[in-house]
C-alpha angles and dihedrals in degrees: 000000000000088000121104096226111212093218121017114212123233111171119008118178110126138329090290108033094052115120127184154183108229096185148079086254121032084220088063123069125026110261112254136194113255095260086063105256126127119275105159135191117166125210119209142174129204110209123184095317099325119088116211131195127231104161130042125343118309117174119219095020135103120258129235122230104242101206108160131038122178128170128196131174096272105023138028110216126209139186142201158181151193136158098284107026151012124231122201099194109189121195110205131190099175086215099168113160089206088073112047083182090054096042097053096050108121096214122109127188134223107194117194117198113185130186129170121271091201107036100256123102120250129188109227131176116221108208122193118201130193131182125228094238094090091084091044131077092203117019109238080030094125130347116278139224133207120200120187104209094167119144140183098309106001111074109190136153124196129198128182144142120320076217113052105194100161129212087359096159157006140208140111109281097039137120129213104262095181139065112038145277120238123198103183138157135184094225104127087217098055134125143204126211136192103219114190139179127186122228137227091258090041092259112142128226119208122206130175114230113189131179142198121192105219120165130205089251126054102342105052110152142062116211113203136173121196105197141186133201112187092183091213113039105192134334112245122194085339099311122102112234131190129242116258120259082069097064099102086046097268115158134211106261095043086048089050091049096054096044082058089046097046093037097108095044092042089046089057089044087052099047087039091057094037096062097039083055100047088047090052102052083045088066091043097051121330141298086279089066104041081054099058094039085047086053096044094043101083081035101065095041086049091052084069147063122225115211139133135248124241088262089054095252115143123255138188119186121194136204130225096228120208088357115080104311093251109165123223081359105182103227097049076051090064115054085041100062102087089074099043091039083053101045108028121345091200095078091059083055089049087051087049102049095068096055083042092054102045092047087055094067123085094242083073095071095159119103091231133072122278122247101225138351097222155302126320109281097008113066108186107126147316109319096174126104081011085298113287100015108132095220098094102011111133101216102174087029102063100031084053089050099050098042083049102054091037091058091041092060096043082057094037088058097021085233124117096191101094090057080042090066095054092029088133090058102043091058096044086050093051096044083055094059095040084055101041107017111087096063110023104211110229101303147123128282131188085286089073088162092064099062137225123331131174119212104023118182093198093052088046082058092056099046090052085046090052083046103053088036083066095051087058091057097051087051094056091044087056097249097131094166096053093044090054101048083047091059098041084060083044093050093049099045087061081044083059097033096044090059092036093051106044124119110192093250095068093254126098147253135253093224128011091238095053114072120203087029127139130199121163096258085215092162093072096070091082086073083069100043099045080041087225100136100211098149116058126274105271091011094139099028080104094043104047089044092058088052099056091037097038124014102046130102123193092276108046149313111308112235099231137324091280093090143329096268125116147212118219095202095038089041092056092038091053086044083055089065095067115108090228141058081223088056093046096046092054098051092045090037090073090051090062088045093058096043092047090048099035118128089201100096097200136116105289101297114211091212124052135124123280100217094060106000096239110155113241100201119320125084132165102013129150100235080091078086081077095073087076099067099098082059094046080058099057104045085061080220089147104029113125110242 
């Protein structure tokens, strides 16, 4: 990767096991969670006498010359060197779509390769250290204990909380402190050590040191797994429910062991992936943008949780990192969903059943579709605007967001049933927007930070693309009549838009009531990818050039004249409206630019300023999902045949 990544990832396995290096050398700076505090694991290896650091800070040791970094979708590669050897370190989070089983285990691998730099062999022990903080959300926040299961073959220690309270609370900046943290390898030489240190206070800290003798002959590689069970993965309507790789009543320690078993032919499967995907986003735009889809790829999975409900059905429940903590919110659903419609629809569906669910109680008296069922891990219901408070709540926002990814997934699958199963609220929701979409009354939309506005065109876009969404639904259902009523209403609302919105120069306004405005119209670019043409031929030339000529800073696309910030997944979906690869590169372009020059060094935040590509407040969040969408086009996954 020729990118500069403002964050590197390390371990990404869900909002709380997610582990990264947030500088220019992984040896030095200590790794960090995502949400910047300190998780640390340090990497050493001890050469002939001298021991050397290659990951994280370790006084009173050498340190190793990084001098190669690479990221793809599924690993992150480095490598280093010192006087008497080289070390390739390879960070691994098997996260394939295709194995629901395989993508919510929570077992991540750290793979050392080592080869002499003179040309003499040298024996060398890799260790692997992690603290004890990463099951804490504060360290010294409970006592801690350390357990060494290892067995013949399998060396593993395992530390957690002397008090297990599981699931005891929920909120934004937080860290998982329950359930317990595994370091393991199947290196018969191993071994497994307790490390601890005494604070000032005469709290212990427990970390897990393990180590793995290799040599630059004929036994040149350590094989490691760093693990979490959290027990209970989330609460869902008030039950505690497990993550899903248990669901067939698997444990830790048997799901560890097969992860070291299966490493060499996963590995194969992930770079395999990995380059099929780069080459593939290459076609679809350049090299700049297979490198930030391959980079936000492990990003948007991590940002969620796989279980499964008490019916079996799959969920997958995300977090709205460095935002308000909501869990399964709609309209961070929504940009998402190009990543998750290419590679498994089932996970959309997973990301639906929650709001379904919770509109379908009698707390949720509104006739529109909640924002949110909870907060992340408790999902017991909408926690944003108190609930059920009108104030904030995003009315044709949400109802647009839910018919939309609902129809993209019956396409995506060819199959209506899904829809079949919340018919009641689909066409609720729709007769909301018929009703209330043309002109949204003063309101919020997914750009909550921006405020209230009446009249926005971009909204207006939204609720005709729920509408005809749900004209979709009703054709594959085999209700013709009623599709076709449905896109008769679709087609005169852009007769009406298309007058209402228009500035004299052929582009189009931010809101109907503010002549010579701009705001990206991203939500037309479901017209494309359903193939529908609904708006004119050339409606938005004018409107995309602008863009390009007028509206753009150094580091990206502005989201509308309101200020100079930005948003990454609305700025590539609006991209995705050029008429040109060229177009669409030059705008995208921009987005790699400010990730590769941030000094934000963050997880790849979705909100941050054009003019010098500092995040303003999010960091880490899965609507990087949304970057995918110019490859969701071109698929033609979800276009209607």
């Amino acid at each position: 990767m020729i990118m500069r990544a403002p964050a590197v990832p390390l371990i990404t396995v869900d909002p709380y096991f997610s582990v990264w290096s947030m500088g220019n050398k992984l040896n030095e700076s200590d790794t960090k969670h995502w949400t910047g505090h300190p998780h640390r694991m340090i990497g050493t290896a001890d050469v002939d006498g001298k021991q050397y650091c290659f990951m994280g800070v370790k006084d009173n040791s050498l340190k190793m010359e990084q001098t190669r970094v690479d990221i793809n979708a599924l690993s992150t590669k480095y490598h280093f060197t010192c006087e008497e050897i080289n070390l390739d370190v390879t960070f691994t989070t098997p996260l394939l779509m295709d194995d629901l089983k395989l993508l919510s285990r929570p077992v991540s691998y750290i793979q050392v390769e080592a080869s002499s730099n003179n040309g003499q062999k040298h024996d060398v022990a890799i260790k692997i250290n992690v603290d004890d903080e990463l099951c804490q959300n504060f360290k010294y926040e409970f006592p801690i204990q350390y357990t060494d299961i290892s067995e013949p073959g399998f060396t593993c220690g395992k530390i957690g909380s002397e008090f297990q309270n599981i699931l005891n609370k929920s909120g934004d900046d937080l860290r998982i402190n329950w359930g317990y943290l595994y370091l393991a390898s199947n290196n018969s030489n191993s071994t497994v050590t307790n490390k601890t240190n005494t604070h000032d206070y005469g709290t212990v800290s427990h970390n897990i040191e393990l180590s793995v003798p290799i040599n630059t002959d004929n036994n040149t590689s350590a094989l490691f797994t760093v693990a979490y069970d959290d027990i209970k993965a989330i609460e869902y309507f008030n039950v505690p429910l497990d993550a899903y790789w248990k669901k067939d009543g698997e444990i830790i320690e048997d799901a560890i062991k097969q992860a070291l078993s299966e490493y060499n032919s996963l590995f194969e499967k992930c770079e395999q992936f990995s380059s099929k995907l780069f080459a593939e986003a290459a076609e679809s735009g350049n090299e700049k943008y297979a490198e930030l889809v391959s980079l936000a790829y492990r990003q948007a999975i991590a940002g969620h949780k796989v279980c499964a409900d008490t019916n079996g059905d799959v969920l997958f429940i995300s977090k709205e990192n460095f935002s308000n903590g909501c869990a399964a919110t709609v309209d961070v659903t929504y940009p998402s969903i190009p990543q998750f419609l290419i590679y498994n629809p089932e996970l959309v569906k997973g990301m639906l059943r929650p709001i379904f669910k919770y509109a379908s109680t009698d707390i949720w008296y509104y006739d529109f579709a909640p924002h949110d069922a909870g907060t992340y891990p408790l999902v017991n219901g909408q926690v944003y605007s108190h609930g059920t408070c009108p104030t904030w709540q995003m009315p044709v926002e949400e109802c647009g967001n839910m018919l939309v990814c609902t129809a993209a997934v019956a396409v995506a699958e060819n199959d209506v049933s899904f829809a079949k199963e919340n018919w009641s609220h689909l066409e609720k929701w729709c007769n909301y927007l018929i009703k209330n979409g043309v002109d949204p009354d003063n309101q919020l939309c997914t750009d909550d930070f921006a405020g209230h506005l009446a009249h926005n065109c971009n909204l207006s876009i939204k609720a005709i693309m729920g509408i005809a969404s749900f004209a979709v639904l009703n054709r594959m259902a085999g209700e013709e009549k009623k599709a076709e009523e449905l896109m008769n209403i679709a087609h005169s609302m852009i007769e009406k838009w298309l007058i209402m919105a228009a500035n004299e120069d052929g582009t189009y306004r931010l809101a109907f009531d503010r002549p010579d405005s701009f705001s990206m119209k991203y939500n037309a670019v479901w017209d494309q990818i359903f193939g529908l043409q609904l708006f004119p031929e050339n409606t938005f030339k004018a409107e995309t050039k602008a863009y390009i000529e007028k509206h753009s800073g150094e580091f990206g696309l502005m989201l509308d004249n309101r200020d100079t910030y930005t948003k990454s997944d609305w700025l590539v979906w609006s991209a995705t409206l050029c008429d040109s690869k060229e177009d669409f590169t030059s705008i995208v372009d921009r987005l790699w630019h400010a990730y590769d020059k941030s000094e934000s060094r963050v997880p790849m935040t979705d909100w941050y300023t054009t003019s010098n590509a500092k995040m303003i407040g999010f960091q880490n969040r899965t609507v990087q999902g949304g970057l995918f969408i110019k490859m969701l086009l071109d698929k033609e996954i979800c276009k209607i045949k």
